[in-house]
C-alpha positions as CSV (number, residue, x, y, z in Angstrom):
1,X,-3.8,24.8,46.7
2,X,-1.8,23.5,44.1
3,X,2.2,22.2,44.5
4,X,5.0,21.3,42.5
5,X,7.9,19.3,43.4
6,X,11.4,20.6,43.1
7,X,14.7,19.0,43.7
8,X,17.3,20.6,45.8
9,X,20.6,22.0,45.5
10,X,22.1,18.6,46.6
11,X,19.4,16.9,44.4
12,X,19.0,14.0,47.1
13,X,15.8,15.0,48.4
14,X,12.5,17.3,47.5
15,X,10.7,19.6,48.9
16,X,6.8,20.5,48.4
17,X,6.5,24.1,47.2
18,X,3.4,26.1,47.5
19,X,2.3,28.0,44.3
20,X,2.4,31.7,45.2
21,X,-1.2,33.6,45.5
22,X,-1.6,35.4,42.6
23,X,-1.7,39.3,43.2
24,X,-2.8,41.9,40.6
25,X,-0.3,44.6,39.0
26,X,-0.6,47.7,40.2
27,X,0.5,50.9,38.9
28,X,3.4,51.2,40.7
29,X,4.8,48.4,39.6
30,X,4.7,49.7,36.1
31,X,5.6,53.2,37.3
32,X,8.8,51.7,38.9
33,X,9.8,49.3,36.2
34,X,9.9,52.0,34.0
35,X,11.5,54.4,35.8
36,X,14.1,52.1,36.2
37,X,15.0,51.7,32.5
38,X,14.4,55.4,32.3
39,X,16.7,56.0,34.8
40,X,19.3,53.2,33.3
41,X,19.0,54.6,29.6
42,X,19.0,58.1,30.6
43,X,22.0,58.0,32.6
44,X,23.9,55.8,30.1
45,X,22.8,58.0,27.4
46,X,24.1,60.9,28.7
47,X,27.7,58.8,29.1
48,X,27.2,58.2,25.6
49,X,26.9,61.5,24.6
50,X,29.6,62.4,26.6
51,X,31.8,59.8,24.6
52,X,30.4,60.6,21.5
53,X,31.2,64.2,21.5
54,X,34.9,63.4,23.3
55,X,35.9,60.9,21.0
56,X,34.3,61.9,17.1
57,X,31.9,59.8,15.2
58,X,35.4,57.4,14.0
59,X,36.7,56.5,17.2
60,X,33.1,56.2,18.9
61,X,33.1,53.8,15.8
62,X,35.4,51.7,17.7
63,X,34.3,51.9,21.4
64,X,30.5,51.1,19.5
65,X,32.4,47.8,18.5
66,X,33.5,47.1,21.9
67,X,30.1,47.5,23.5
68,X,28.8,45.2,21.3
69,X,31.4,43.1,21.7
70,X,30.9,42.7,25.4
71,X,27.1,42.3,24.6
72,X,28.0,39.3,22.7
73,X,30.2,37.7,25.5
74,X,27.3,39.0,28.2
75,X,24.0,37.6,26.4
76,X,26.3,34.3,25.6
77,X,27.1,34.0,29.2
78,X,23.0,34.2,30.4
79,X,21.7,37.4,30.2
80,X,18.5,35.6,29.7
81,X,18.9,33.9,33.1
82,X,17.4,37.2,34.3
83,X,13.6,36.3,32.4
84,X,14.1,32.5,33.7
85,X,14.9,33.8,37.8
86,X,11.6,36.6,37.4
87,X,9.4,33.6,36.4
88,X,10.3,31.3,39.1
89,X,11.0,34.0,41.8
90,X,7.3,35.0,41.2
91,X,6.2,31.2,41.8
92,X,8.4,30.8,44.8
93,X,11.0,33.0,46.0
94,X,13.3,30.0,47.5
95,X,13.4,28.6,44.4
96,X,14.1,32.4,42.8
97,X,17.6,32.6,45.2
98,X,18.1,29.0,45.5
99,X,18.5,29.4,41.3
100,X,20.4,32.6,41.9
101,X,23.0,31.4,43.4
102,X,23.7,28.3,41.1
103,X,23.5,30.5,37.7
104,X,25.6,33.4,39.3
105,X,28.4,30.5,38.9
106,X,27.4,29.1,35.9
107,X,27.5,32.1,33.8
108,X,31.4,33.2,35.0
109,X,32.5,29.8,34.0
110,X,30.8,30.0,30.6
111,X,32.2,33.9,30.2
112,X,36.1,32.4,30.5
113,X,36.2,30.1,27.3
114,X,33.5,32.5,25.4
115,X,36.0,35.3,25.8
116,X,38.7,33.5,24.7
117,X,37.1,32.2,21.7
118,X,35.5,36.0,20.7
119,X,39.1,37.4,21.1
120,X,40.4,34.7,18.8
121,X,38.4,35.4,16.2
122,X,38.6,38.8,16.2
123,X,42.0,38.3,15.8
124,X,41.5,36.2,13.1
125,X,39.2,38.8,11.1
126,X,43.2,40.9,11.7
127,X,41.3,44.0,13.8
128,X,43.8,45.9,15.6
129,X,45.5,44.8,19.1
130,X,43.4,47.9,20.8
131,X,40.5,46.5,19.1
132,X,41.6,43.0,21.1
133,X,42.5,44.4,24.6
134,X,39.9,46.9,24.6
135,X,37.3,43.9,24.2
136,X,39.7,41.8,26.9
137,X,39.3,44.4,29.6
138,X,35.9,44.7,28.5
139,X,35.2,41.3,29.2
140,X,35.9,41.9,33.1
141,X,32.2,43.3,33.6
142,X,31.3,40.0,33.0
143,X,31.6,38.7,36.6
144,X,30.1,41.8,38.4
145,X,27.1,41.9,35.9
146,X,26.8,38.2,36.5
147,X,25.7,39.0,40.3
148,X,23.8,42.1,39.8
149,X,21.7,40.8,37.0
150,X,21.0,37.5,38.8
151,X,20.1,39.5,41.7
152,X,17.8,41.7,39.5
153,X,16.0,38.7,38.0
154,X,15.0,37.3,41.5
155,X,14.0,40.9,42.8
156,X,11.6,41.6,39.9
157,X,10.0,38.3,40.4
158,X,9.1,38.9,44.4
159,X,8.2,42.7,43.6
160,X,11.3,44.6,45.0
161,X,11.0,46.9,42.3
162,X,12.6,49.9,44.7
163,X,16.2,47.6,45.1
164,X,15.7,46.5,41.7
165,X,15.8,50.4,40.9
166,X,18.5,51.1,43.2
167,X,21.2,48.7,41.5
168,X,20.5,50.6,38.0
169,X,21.1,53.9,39.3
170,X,24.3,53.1,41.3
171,X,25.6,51.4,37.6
172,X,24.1,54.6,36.1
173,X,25.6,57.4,38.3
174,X,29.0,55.4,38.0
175,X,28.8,55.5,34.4
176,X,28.0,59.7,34.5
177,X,31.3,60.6,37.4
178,X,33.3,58.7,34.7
179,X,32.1,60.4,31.7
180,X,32.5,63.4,33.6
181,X,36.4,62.4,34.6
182,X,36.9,61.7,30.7
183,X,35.7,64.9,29.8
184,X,38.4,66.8,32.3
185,X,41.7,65.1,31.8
186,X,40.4,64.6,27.7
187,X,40.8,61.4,27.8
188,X,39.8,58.6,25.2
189,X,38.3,54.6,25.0
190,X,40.7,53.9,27.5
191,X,38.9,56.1,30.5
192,X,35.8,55.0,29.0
193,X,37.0,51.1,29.8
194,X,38.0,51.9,33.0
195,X,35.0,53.8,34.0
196,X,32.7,50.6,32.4
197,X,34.4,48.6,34.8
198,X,34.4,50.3,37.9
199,X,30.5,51.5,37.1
200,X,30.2,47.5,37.1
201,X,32.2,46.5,40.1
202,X,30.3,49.5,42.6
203,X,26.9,48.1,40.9
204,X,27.8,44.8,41.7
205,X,28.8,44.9,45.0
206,X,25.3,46.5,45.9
207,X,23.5,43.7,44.7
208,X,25.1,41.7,46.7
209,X,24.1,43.4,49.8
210,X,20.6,43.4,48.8
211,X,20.9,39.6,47.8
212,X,21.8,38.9,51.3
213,X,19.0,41.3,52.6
214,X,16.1,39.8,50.9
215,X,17.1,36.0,50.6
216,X,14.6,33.6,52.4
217,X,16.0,31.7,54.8
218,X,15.6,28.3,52.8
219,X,16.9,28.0,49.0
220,X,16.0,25.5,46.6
221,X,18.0,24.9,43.7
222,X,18.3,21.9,40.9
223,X,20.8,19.0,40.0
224,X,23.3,20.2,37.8
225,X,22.1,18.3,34.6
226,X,18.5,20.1,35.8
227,X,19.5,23.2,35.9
228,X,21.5,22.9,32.3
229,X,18.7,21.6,30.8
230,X,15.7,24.3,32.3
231,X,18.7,27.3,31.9
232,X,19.9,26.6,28.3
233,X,17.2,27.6,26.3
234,X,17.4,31.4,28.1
235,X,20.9,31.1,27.0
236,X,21.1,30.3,23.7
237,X,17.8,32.5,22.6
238,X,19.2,35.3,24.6
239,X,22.6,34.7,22.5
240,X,21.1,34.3,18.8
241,X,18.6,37.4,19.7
242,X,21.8,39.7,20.8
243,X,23.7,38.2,16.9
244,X,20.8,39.6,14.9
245,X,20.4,42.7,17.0
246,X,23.8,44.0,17.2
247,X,25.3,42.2,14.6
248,X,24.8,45.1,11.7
249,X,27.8,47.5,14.2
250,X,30.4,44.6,13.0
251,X,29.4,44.0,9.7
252,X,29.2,48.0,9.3
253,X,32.6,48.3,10.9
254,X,34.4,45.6,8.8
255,X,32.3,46.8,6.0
256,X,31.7,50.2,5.5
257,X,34.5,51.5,8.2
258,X,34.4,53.4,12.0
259,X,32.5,56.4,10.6
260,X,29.3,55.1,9.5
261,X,29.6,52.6,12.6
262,X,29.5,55.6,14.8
263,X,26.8,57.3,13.0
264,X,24.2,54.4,13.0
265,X,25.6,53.6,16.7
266,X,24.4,56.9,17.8
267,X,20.8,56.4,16.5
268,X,20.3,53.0,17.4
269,X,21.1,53.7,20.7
270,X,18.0,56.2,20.5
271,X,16.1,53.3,19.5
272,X,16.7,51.5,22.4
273,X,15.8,54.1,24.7
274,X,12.4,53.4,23.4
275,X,12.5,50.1,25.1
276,X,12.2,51.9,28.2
277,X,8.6,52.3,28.1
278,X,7.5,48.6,27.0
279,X,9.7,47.4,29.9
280,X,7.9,49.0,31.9
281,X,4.7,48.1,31.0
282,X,5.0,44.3,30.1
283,X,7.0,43.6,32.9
284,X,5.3,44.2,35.6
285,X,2.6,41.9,33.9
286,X,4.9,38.9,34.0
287,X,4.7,38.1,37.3
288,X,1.0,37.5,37.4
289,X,1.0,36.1,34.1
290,X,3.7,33.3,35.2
291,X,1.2,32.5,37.9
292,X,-1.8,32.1,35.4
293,X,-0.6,32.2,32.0
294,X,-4.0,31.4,30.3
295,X,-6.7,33.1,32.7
296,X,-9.0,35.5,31.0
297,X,-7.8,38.7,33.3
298,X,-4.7,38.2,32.0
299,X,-5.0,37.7,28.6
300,X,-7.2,41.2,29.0
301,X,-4.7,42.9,30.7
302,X,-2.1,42.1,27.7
303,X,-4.7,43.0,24.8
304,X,-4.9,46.4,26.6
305,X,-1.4,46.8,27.1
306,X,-0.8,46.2,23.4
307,X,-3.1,49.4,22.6
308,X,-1.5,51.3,25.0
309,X,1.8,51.0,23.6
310,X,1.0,50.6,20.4
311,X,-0.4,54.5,20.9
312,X,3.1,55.5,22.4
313,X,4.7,54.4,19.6
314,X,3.2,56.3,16.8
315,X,3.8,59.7,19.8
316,X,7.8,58.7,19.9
317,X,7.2,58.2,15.7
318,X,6.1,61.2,16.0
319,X,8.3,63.0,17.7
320,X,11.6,62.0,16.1
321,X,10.2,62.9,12.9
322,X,9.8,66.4,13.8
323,X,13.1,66.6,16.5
324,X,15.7,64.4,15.4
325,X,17.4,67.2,13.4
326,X,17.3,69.6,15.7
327,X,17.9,68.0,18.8
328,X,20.8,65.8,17.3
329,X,22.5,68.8,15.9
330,X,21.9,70.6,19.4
331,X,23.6,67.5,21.3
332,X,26.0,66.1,19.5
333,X,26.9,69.1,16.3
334,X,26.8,69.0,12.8
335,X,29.4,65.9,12.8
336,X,26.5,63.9,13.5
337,X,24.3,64.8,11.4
338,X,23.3,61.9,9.3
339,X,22.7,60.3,12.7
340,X,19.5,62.1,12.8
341,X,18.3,61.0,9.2
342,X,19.3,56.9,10.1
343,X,17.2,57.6,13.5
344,X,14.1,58.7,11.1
345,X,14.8,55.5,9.4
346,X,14.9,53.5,12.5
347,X,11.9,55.2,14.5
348,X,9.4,53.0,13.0
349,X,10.7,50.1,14.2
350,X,9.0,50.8,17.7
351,X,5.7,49.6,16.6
352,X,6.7,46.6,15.3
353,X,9.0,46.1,18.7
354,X,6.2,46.9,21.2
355,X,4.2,44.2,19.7
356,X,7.3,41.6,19.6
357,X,8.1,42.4,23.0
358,X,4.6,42.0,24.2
359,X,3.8,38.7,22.5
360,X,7.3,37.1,23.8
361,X,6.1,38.4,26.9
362,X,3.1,36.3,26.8
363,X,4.9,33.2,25.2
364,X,7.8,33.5,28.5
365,X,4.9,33.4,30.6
366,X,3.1,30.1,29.0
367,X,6.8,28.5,29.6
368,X,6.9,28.4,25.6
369,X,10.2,30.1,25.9
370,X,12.3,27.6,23.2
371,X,10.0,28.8,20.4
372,X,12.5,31.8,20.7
373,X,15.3,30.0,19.5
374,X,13.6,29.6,15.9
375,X,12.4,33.0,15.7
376,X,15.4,34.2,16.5
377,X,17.7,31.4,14.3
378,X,15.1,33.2,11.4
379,X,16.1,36.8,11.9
380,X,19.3,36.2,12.4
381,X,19.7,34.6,8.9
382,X,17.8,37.3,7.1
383,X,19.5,40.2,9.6
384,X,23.2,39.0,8.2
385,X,22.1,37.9,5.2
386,X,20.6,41.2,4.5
387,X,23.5,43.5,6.0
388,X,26.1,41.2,4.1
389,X,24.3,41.8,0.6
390,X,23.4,45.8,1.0
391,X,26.1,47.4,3.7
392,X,28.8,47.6,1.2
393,X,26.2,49.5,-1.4
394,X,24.5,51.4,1.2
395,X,26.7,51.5,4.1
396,X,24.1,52.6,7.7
397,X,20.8,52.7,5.2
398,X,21.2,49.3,4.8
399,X,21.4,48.7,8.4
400,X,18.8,50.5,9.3
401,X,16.5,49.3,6.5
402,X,17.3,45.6,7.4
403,X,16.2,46.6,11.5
404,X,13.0,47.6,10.1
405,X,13.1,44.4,7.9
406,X,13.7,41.7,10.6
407,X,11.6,43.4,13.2
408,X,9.0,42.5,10.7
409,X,10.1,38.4,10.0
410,X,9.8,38.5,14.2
411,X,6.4,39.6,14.4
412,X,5.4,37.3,11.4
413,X,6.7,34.2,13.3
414,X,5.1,35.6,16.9
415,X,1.6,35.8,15.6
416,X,1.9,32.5,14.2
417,X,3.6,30.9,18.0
418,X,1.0,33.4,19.9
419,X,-2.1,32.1,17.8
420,X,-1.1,28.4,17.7
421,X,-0.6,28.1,21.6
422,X,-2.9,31.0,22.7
423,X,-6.1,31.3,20.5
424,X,-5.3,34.4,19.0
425,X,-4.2,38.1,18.8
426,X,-6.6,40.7,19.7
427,X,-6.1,44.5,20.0
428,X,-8.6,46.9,21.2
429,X,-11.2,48.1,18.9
430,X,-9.6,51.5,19.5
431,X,-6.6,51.2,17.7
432,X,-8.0,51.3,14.1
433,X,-9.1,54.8,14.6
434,X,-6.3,55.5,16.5
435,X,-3.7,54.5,13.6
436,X,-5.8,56.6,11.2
437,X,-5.5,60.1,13.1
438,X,-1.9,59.7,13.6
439,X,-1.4,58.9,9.7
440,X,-3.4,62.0,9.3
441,X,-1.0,64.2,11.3
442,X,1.8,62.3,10.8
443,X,1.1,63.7,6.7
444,X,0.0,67.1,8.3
445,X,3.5,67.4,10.4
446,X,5.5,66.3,7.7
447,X,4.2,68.5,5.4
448,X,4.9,71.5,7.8
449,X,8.3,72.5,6.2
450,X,6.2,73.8,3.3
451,X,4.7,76.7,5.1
452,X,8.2,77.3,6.6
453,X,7.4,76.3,9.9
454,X,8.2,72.6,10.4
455,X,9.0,72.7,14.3
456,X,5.9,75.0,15.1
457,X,3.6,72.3,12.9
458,X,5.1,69.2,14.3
459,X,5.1,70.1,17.9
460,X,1.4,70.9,17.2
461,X,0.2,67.7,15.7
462,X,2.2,66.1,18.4
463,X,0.3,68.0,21.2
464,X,-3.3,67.3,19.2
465,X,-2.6,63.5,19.2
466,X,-1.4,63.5,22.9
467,X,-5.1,64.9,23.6
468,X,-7.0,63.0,21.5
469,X,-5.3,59.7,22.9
470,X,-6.6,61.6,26.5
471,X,-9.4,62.6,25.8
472,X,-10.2,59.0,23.4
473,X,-9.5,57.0,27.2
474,X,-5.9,55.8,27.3
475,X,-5.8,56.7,30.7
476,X,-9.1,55.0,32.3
477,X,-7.6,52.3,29.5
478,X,-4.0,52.5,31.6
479,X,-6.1,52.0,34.8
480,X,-7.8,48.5,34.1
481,X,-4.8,47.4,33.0
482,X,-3.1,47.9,36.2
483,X,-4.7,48.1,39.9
484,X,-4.2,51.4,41.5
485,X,-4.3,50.1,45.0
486,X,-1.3,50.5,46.9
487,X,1.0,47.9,48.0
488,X,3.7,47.4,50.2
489,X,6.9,49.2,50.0
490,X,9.3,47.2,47.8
């Protein structure tokens, strides 16, 4: 059996750890991994909507810059402790809680000063004092989300996918009964703060409880100067990804103004439902790849799992071709309506996400984790760059062409990591032809308004590709990705 060595919280003595017995995915685990970002994107979304229709595409401008904001502040403070606690959890679970506890800490104290320095330069940049407190009282989700998401990390990394589940849905539901108080006493970003928070604290307090259900009995932690030194890479990749993600909703708003903020806002946040999916999937791979990061089954299982979602993406492609309109305009009203044209723009970033999000899968799992901070240093430069230059000529387009643009730059820079320090990128032969037939009715749906029937044509080419993809394997293909043999209740 192999062992590592690990020092302890004290960092006076050692202790011999045992490497975990690696254990195949099963479809569960994906099924549960996704429905837990299903269930945390659906439920938010529908708080969204609620806010979006409540407050008007200007002033959901501004609580759009408050979200991000926060996001800022939250990915600054360790978001990306979450990926580190997953890896280790899956190699030992003592070290998993033992880690817990110690970056639980070390996040709040980084949140204080980070606050104060965010608010400070907003204020700086002369944004209005709602702009200031609204981000101030914000910032308080920063200490429950510090315990839940630690707690999250650890319990995705020993396969509680159930309690991991659980946490997301109580945040979830919390968000919903507030959205549902703003809609009956009509009122504005102030509920919708309040409701942020209190969606936080109930979330948070129910991770603790199943922290203190699960933890083993022993912990084992690192020296301080340790535990900066392994944790800081999460941080700062985690923090330069977030800039270059959701940096376009501040340019926009200093830019080009609260309407066209609330308008892209809208569709991006479409966009990330799509996430939902490759969580999911690549996910519930990472446990078993952290315990063999270069074995042959693995490196199957991931080719696979590229084709698989690489054929959901061009079905969600797809689909918001043919629905945006209508479903935006059924949703959210006519106000909204060039948030259905920027979402047609941004739908075909998917395709070049799924792939980014699976090959930083594989390069988390090899431990290769600090190549992130110079892909992501790279599209950050071209993301602000790039919205600097265009937003003021093309207000959301140029947002939403510059998404497309650095998604690109990323998966440029991953094949190059991926192929350097793991032989390669392969897909499955199957993809070829299946990129061809959903060109082919891609063109066929698109040319649908013609003969005056655009919804009847599109949902039809949809439904044709969903059978092909049946009928061409994806499912048997689903199947030897992930072991259908049940496991333990998690």
């Amino acid at each position: 059996m192999e062992t590592d060595t690990i020092t302890d919280l004290t960092g006076l003595h050692t202790s011999e750890i045992t490497s975990v017995a690696p254990r195949a995915p099963r479809v569960s685990d994906a099924m549960l991994l996704t429905g837990t970002q299903a269930a945390k994107w659906l439920l938010r979304g529908v708080f969204v909507l609620i806010l979006a229709r409540a407050l008007g595409p200007a002033e959901f401008g501004v609580y759009a810059l408050l979200y991000a904001m926060v996001e800022f502040l939250a990915v600054a403070s360790g978001t990306g402790y979450a990926d580190y606690l997953t890896r280790e959890a899956a190699k030992d679970a003592r070290v998993g809680w033992g880690l817990a506890f110690q970056l639980m800490v070390l996040r709040i104290a980084i949140a204080i000063p980070v606050v104060i320095i965010e608010i400070a330069v907003l204020s700086v940049l002369r944004y209005p004092h709602r702009v200031l407190a609204g981000t101030a009282w914000l910032a308080l989700t920063l200490i429950p989300r510090s315990l839940s998401e630690a707690v999250q990390g650890v319990l995705r990394g020993i396969d509680r996918y159930k309690s991991y589940l659980a946490i997301e849905v109580t945040l979830g539901a919390g968000l919903v009964a507030g959205g549902g108080l703003l809609l009956v006493r009509n009122g504005g970003l102030r509920i919708a703060v309040q409701t942020e928070i209190a969606a936080a604290g109930i979330a948070g307090l129910l991770a603790v409880g199943l922290g203190l259900r699960f933890k083993t009995r022993e912990t084992i932690g690192l020296k301080g100067s340790m535990l900066l030194k392994k944790s800081a890479v999460f941080n700062l990749y985690s923090f330069i990804g977030s800039l270059y993600d959701r940096f376009d909703v501040v340019l926009l708003s200093r830019l080009a103004g609260d309407y066209p903020t609330g308008i892209y806002s809208v569709a991006y946040r479409a966009l990330g439902m799509t996430q939902i999916l490759a969580y999911g999937v690549l996910y519930s791979l990472l446990p078993s790849l952290s315990r063999n990061a270069t074995g042959p089954e693995e490196r199957r299982r991931m080719e696979k799992a590229i084709g698989l979602l690489l054929s959901a993406a061009f079905v969600l492609v797809l689909g918001a071709m043919v629905f945006a309109g209508p479903v935006v305009r059924l949703l959210l009203g006519v106000r909204y309506a060039e948030s259905a044209v920027a979402l047609k723009v941004l739908i075909w970033a998917v395709i070049l996400r799924y792939v980014n999000y699976a090959l930083n899968i594989e390069l988390l799992a090899a431990g290769l984790e600090r190549v992130f901070v110079m892909t992501t240093l790279v599209c950050l430069t071209v993301n602000f760059v790039g919205n600097l230059i265009f937003i003021p000529m093309f207000s959301w387009r140029a947002a939403a062409a510059m998404t497309i643009t650095t998604e690109l730059v990323l998966l440029g820079q991953n094949v190059f990591w991926v192929k350097r320090t793991r032989r390669g990128v392969s897909l499955s032969w199957g993809m070829a032809r299946n990129s061809l037939v959903f060109v082919f009715l891609l063109a066929l749906a698109m040319a649908g308004g013609y003969f005056g029937a655009p919804l009847a044509v599109g949902t039809a080419c949809i439904a044709i590709f969903a059978t092909y993809l049946y009928y061409s394997g994806i499912y048997s293909e689903f199947l030897t990705v992930w072991s259908a043999e049940r496991g333990p209740a998690a």
